[in-house]
N, C-alpha and C positions, 0 to 999 in steps of 0.2 A: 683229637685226644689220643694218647698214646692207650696201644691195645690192651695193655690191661686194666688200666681204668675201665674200657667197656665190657671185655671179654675174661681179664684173670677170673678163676672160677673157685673163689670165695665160699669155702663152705656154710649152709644156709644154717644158723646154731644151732634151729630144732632138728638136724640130721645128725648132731656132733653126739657123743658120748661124752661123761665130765671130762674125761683125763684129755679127750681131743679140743672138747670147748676152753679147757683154761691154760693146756700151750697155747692155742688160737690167740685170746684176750691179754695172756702174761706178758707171751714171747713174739709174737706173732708168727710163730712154727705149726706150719700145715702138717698135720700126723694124716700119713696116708692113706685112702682106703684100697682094698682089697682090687677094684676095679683100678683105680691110680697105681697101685704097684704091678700087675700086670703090663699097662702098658709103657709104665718106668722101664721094667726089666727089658721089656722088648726092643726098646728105644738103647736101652745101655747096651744089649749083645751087638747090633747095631753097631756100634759107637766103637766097640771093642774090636769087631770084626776088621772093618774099616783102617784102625788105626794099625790093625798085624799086616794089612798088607801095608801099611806106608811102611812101615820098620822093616820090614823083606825086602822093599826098594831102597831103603837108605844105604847109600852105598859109595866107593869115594869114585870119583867122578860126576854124579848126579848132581842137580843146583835142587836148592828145597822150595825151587817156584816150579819145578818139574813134580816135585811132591805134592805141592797145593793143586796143580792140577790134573795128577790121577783123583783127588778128595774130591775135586769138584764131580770126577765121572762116578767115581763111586758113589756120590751120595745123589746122583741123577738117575744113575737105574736103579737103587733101592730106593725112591721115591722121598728123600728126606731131605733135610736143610741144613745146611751147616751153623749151630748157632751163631757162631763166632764173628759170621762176616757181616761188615755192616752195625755191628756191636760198636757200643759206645760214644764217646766223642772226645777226640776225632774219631769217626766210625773206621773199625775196624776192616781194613782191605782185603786181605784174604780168606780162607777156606779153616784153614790151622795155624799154629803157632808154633814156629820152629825155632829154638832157642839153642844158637850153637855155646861152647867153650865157657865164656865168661859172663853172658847171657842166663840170668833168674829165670826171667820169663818172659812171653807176650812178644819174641822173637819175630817177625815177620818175614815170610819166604819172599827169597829175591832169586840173583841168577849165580849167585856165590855158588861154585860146585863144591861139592862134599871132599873133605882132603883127609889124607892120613893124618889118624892120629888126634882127628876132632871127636868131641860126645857131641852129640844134639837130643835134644827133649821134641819130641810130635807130640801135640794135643791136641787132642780134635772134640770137638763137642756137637753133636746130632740133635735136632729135632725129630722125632718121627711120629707123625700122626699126634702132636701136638706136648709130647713129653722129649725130655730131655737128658741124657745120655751125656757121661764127661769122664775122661782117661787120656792119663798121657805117661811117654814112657822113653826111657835112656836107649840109643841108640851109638854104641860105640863101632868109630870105623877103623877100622887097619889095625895096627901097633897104638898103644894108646899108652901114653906115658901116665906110671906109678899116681901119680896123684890124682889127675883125673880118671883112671881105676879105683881108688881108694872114693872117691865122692861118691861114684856111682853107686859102686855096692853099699857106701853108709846110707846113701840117700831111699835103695832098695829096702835096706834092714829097718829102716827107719818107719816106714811105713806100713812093715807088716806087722810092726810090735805095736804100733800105734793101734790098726786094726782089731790086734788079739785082745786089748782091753774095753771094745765096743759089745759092750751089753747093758742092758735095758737095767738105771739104777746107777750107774756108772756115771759119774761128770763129766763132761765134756773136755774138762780143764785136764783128764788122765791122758787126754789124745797128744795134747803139747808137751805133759809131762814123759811121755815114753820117746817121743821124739828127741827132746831136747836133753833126757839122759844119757839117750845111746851117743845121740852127737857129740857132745861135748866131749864124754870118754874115748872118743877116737880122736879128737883133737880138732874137731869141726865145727862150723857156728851153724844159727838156724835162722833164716829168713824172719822175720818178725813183722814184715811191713805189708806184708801178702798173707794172705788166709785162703782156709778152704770155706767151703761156703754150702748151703742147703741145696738142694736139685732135684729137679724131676717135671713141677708145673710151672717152672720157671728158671731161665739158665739162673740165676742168683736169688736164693732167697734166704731168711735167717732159718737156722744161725749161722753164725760165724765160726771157724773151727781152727783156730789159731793151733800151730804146729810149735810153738815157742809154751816157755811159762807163763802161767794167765789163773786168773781167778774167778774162770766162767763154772759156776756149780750147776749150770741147768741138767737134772739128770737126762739123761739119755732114755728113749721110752719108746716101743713097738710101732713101728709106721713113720720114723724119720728115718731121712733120704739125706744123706750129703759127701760130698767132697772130703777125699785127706790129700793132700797134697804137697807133703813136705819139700821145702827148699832148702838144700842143705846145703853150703856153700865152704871152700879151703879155706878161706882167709877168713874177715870181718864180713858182718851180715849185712850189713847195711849193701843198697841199690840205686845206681842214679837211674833216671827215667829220660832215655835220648829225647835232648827239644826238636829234634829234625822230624821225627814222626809222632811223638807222643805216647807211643807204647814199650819202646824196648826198653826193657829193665837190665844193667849190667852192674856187675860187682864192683863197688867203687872203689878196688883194690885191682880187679883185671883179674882178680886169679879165677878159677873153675866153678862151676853150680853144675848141681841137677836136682832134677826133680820126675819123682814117680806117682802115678795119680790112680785112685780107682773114685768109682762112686759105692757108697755103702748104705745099706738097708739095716734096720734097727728092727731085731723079730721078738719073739715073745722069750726066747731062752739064749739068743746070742747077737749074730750079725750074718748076712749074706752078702758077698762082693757082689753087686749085679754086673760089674764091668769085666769079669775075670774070664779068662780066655785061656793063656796061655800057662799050663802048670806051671807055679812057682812064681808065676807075676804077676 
């Protein structure tokens, strides 16, 4: 049996409060406790730490399998797991997801060295001591031509306005609408086919947090955990999915993507980045 049929840790109802028992039953969104954000947060600084030094190593000459394995070292003496590898099916092969140029997402490090004038997206997602941690972030190398400058920074903007309308009462559906207003007014589209997603007791769980327009009204409410992760991409939004390995996502235009990620915490008067690190990212 896959492990969370035996071990996901299912709040028991008589421990639930109403508002946590009827996301449980409506949505099936776990609202966090006090103990679970604790060790959320812990698992995210983590995740965060980890992921500034891949970006201080991103550099042009480096290959991003040289990247995957400092992640491996790093996440061996902080005693954690990378979620990522061995994920899915085809199960995911490496540590992190390195997404260069024209590459969405779910990029897989090989021995390609890092070259003037590429972006790349590092995501890395932590297990630590049983919670789960997720952030990824634009890394530009050298000279980086005008347009792929202009993604990166819309794709940055993008996600801190998304952020600033996370509070408690708030739909869900405001995250894609602040996304997908800025984008478009800079002359940009927005991934629609990819979502951010719930985290913490588990790398994926509901809800979904679509970064496009959407007609999700679940409000937003104290002790949810999840993902923003907008894909903002130059040309047309749409992605094809390479048949050779089953995970790389590229623009089915070729032109440029990025993507910046925190995991976000839902408190009683706003929101908390738990992944946030670095001033300003």
């Amino acid at each position: 049996m896959k492990w969370k049929k035996c071990h996901y840790p299912h709040p028991a109802s008589s421990n639930l409060n109403s508002l946590a028992l009827h996301y449980l039953k409506a949505y099936n969104i776990i609202l966090k406790t006090p103990e679970q954000i604790a060790g959320i947060r812990k698992a995210c600084k983590l995740t965060a730490r980890i992921l500034d030094r891949l970006c201080s190593e991103a550099k042009e000459g480096v290959t991003t399998l040289e990247l995957d394995e400092l992640s491996r070292t790093l996440h061996k003496e902080a005693g954690a797991i990378p979620a990522c590898l061995g994920y899915g099916d085809p199960p995911y092969p490496k540590t992190i997801c390195t997404s260069l140029n024209e590459v969405i997402c779910h990029g897989i490090p090989d021995n390609r060295p890092l070259q003037n004038g590429d972006i790349v997206n590092i995501d890395v997602s932590t297990i630590l001591d049983g919670y789960f941690g997720d952030c990824s972030r634009m890394v530009l190398i050298g000279e980086v031509p005008p347009e792929k400058q202009l993604v990166c920074k819309v794709s940055l903007e993008c996600l801190h306005r998304s952020i600033a309308v996370c509070k408690p009462g708030v739909p869900l559906s405001a995250i894609g609408k602040a996304i997908e207003d800025y984008a478009t007014s800079m002359g940009l589209s927005v991934v629609n086919e990819f979502v951010g997603h719930g985290v913490g007791i588990e790398f994926h769980e509901p809800p979904e947090v679509a970064h496009h327009y959407n007609s999700n009204h679940i409000p937003m409410v104290e002790g949810m955990t999840f993902t923003i992760e907008p894909m903002i991409n130059v040309g047309v939004r749409s992605g094809v999915i390479d048949p050779r390995d089953g995970w790389t996502v590229r623009t089915k235009d070729g032109k440029p993507s990025a993507q910046w990620e925190h995991t976000i915490l839902i408190t009683a008067t706003g929101h908390e980045v738990l992944t946030h690190l670095v001033p300003g990212i």
